[in-house]
C-alpha positions in Angstrom: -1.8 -80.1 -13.2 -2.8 -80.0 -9.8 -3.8 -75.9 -8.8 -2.4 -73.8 -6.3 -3.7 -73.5 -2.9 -6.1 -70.2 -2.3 -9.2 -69.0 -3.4 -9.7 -67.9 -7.2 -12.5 -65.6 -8.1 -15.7 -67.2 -9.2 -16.3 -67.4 -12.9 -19.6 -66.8 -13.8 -21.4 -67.4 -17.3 -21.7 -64.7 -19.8 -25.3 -64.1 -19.4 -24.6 -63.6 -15.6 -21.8 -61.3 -15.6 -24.0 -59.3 -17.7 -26.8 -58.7 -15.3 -24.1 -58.1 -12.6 -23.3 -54.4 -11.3 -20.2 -53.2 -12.7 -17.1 -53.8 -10.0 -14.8 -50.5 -11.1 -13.6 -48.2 -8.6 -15.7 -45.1 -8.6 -14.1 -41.7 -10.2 -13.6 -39.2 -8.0 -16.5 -36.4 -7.0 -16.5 -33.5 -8.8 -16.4 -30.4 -6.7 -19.5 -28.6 -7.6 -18.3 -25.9 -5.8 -15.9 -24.6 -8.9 -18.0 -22.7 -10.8 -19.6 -21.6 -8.2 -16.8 -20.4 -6.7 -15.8 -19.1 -10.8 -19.3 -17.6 -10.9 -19.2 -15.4 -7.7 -15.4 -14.1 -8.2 -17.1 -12.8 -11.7 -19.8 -11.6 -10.0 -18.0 -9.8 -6.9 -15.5 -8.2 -8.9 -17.0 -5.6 -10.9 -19.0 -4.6 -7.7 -16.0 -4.5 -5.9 -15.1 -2.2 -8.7 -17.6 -0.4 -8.5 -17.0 0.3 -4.2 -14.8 3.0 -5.0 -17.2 5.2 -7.2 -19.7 4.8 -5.2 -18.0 6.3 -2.3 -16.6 8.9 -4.4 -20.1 9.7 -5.1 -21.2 9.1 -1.4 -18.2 12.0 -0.7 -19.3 14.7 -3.4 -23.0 14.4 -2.4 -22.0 15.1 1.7 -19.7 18.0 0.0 -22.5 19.3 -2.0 -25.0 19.7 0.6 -23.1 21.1 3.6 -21.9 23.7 1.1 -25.0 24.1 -1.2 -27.5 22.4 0.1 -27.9 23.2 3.6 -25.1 26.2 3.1 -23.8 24.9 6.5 -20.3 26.2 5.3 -19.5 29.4 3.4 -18.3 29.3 0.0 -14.8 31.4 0.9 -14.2 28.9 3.6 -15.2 25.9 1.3 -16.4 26.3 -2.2 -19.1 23.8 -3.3 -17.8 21.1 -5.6 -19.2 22.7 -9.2 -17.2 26.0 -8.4 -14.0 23.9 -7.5 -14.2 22.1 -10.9 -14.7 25.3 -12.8 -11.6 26.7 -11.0 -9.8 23.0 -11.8 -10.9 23.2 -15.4 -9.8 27.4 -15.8 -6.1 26.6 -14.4 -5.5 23.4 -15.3 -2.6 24.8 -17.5 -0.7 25.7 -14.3 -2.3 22.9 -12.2 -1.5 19.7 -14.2 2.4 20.7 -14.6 2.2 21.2 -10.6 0.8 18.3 -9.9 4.0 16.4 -12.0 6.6 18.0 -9.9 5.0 16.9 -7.4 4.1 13.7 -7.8 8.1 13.3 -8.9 8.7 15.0 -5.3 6.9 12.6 -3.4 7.7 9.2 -5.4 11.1 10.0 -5.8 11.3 11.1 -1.7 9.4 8.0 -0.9 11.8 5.4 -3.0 14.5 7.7 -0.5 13.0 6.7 2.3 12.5 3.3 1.6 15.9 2.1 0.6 17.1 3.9 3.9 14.8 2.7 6.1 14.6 -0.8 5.0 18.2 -0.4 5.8 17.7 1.1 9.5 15.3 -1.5 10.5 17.7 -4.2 9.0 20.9 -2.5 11.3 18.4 -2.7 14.3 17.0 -6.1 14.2 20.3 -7.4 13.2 22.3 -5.6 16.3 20.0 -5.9 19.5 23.3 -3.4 21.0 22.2 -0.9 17.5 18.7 -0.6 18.6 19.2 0.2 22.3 21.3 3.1 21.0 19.5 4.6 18.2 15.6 3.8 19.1 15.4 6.5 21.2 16.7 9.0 19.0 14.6 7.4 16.2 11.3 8.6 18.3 13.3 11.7 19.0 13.5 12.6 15.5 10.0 11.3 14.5 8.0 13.5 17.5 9.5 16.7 16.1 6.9 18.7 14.4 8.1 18.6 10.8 6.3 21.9 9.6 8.2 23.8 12.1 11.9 22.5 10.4 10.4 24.2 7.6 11.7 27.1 8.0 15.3 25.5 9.3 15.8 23.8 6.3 15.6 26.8 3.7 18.4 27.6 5.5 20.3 24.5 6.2 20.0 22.9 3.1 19.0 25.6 0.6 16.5 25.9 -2.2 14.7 23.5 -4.7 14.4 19.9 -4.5 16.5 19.6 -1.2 14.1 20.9 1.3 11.0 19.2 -0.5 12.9 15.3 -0.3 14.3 16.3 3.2 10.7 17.0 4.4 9.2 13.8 2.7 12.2 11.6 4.1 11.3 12.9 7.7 7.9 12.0 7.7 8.2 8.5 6.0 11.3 6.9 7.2 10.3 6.4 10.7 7.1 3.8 9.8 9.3 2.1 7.7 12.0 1.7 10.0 9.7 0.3 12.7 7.9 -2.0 10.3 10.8 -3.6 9.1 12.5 -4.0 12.1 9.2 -5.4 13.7 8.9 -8.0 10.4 12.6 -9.2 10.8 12.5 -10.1 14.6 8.8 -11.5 14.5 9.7 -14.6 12.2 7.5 -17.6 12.6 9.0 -20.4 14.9 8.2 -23.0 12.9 10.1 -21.0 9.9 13.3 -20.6 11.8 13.4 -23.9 13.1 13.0 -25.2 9.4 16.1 -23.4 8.8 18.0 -24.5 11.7 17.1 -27.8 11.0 18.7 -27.5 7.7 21.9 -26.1 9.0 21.1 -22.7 7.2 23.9 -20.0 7.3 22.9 -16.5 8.2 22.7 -15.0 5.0 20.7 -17.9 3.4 18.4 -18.0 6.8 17.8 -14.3 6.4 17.6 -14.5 2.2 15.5 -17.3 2.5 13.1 -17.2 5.7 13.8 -14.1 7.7 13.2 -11.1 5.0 10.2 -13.0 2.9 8.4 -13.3 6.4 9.2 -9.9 6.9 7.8 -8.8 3.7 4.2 -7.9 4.5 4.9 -6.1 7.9 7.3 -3.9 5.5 4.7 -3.2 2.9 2.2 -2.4 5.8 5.0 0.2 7.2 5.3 1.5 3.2 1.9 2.2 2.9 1.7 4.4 5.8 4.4 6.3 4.8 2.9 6.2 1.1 0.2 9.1 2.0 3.4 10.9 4.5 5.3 11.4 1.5 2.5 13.1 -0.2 2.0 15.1 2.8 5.7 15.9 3.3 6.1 17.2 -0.6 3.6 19.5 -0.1 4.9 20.9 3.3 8.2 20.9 1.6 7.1 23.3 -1.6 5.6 25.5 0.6 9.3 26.4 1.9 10.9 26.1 -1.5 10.7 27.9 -4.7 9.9 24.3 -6.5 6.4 25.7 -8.6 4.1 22.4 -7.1 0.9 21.9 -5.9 2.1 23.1 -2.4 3.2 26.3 -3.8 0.2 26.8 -5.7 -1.7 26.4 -2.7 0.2 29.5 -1.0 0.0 31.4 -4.1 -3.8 31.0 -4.7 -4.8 31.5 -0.9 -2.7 34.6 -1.4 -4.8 36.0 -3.6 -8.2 35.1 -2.4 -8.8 32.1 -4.6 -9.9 29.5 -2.6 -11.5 27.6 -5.0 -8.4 26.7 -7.1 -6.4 26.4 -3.9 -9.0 23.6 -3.3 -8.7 22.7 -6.5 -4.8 21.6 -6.0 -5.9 20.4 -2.6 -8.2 17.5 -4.6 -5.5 16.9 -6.9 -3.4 16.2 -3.9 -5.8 13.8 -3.0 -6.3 12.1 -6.2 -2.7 11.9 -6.6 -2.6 10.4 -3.0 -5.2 7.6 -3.7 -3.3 6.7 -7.3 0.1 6.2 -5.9 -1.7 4.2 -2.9 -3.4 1.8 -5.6 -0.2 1.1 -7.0 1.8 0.4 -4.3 -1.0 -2.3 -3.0 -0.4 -4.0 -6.7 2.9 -4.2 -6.3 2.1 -5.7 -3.1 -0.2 -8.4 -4.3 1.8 -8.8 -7.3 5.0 -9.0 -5.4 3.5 -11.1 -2.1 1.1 -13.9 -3.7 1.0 -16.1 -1.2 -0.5 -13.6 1.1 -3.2 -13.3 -0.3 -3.3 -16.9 -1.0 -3.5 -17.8 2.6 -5.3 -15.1 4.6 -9.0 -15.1 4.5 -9.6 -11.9 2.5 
């Protein structure tokens, strides 16, 4: 049988091939950077943790010795941190309660003034004709010194909740309005000519590419307002007969207790930085591919 034309490997005897290097393809590296990588995330996270408290403490010891210390400031001005929390402690029976309504004030104002200004900034990127019109009035509305419509508002809209989610709606709308609007006509060319590409409708352009590219400029607009609607509650129970940490404010300052006052004034705070935290995890857990491709 006569053998095709070509070259065929060379066969070597048994004893040879033995002493011969191996001829398979090397596996592929190993990143030696994993646990590295694994190593440091466990290692940075519970200092990163530990950040906060550390300010916290940081915060009390400056409060501590411009009040007790150095007595730069006097006590009926701003009490040393020991006598707040011994006024915090003594009325905590009225205190905690205040601090529910409101913390119900200012989340339920807030969730108001997200689903109406998403809505707003939707109307004005969608209608270049919309935001011609209203815009100015939008800044109109938002340069208007909120704590003087206190007073107009008892008497517009009456007592209780009213005035409180009127006040918190006034102060937060406007930086959601303007961050949504910003995030839906900002879209990433390369995005929306993907879609166009694909013959996309509007709806399933805007579903699909427009809003979740708008997404984090309209959780940076909702975490301004976040802290606003805190504010706004409390400027709100000071005009209404709603028994929060706002009225308790006026009600101890009345008196001459300006230690509890400051004592609501920390749980204001508190409450401030809690509702902050969890809006930034429904961010990341909402959002992962933020995080995923920024370099923080």
């Amino acid at each position: 049988m006569t053998e095709a034309t070509g070259t065929r490997p060379e066969r070597r005897p048994p004893e040879e091939a033995a002493d011969a290097p191996p001829t398979t393809v090397p596996a592929t590296p190993t990143v030696p950077a994993t646990p590295a990588v694994a190593g440091r995330w466990h290692r940075t996270q519970p200092a990163n943790a530990g950040l906060p408290l550390l300010g916290l403490v940081i915060a009390l010891g400056f409060w501590w010795l411009v009040t007790s210390g150095l007595g730069l400031v006097h006590p009926a001005s701003l009490p040393p941190p020991q006598t707040v929390w011994d006024s915090l402690t003594r009325s905590s029976e009225v205190l905690l309660p205040a601090l529910g309504i409101t913390t119900m004030m200012t989340v339920l104002g807030f969730l108001i003034s997200t689903v109406a200004g998403v809505l707003i900034g939707m109307t004005l990127a969608a209608s270049r004709r919309a935001e011609r019109m209203f815009a100015p009035l939008l800044v109109a509305v938002n340069a208007v010194p909120k704590i003087a419509l206190g007073p107009l508002l008892v008497v517009s809209v009456g007592w209780g909740e009213k005035p409180i989610l009127t006040m918190v709606f006034l102060l937060c709308f406007f930086p959601i309005v303007l961050s949504t609007a910003t995030g839906l006509t900002t879209t990433p060319a390369d995005l929306a000519e993907l879609a166009r590409s694909l013959n996309a409708s509007w709806w399933q352009s805007f579903r699909k590419v427009r809003f979740p590219a708008a997404l984090p400029q309209v959780f940076v607009g909702l975490k301004v307002a976040m802290p606003l609607a805190a504010i706004g509650a409390v400027i709100g129970e000071f005009y209404s007969d709603k028994p929060g940490l706002g009225y308790q404010i006026l009600q101890y300052n009345g008196v001459g207790d300006t230690a509890t006052a400051w004592a609501a004034i920390v749980l204001i705070a508190a409450m401030s930085i809690a509702l902050y935290s969890a809006l930034s995890l429904v961010e990341r857990l909402a959002l992962p591919w933020v995080r995923a491709t920024t370099a923080r």
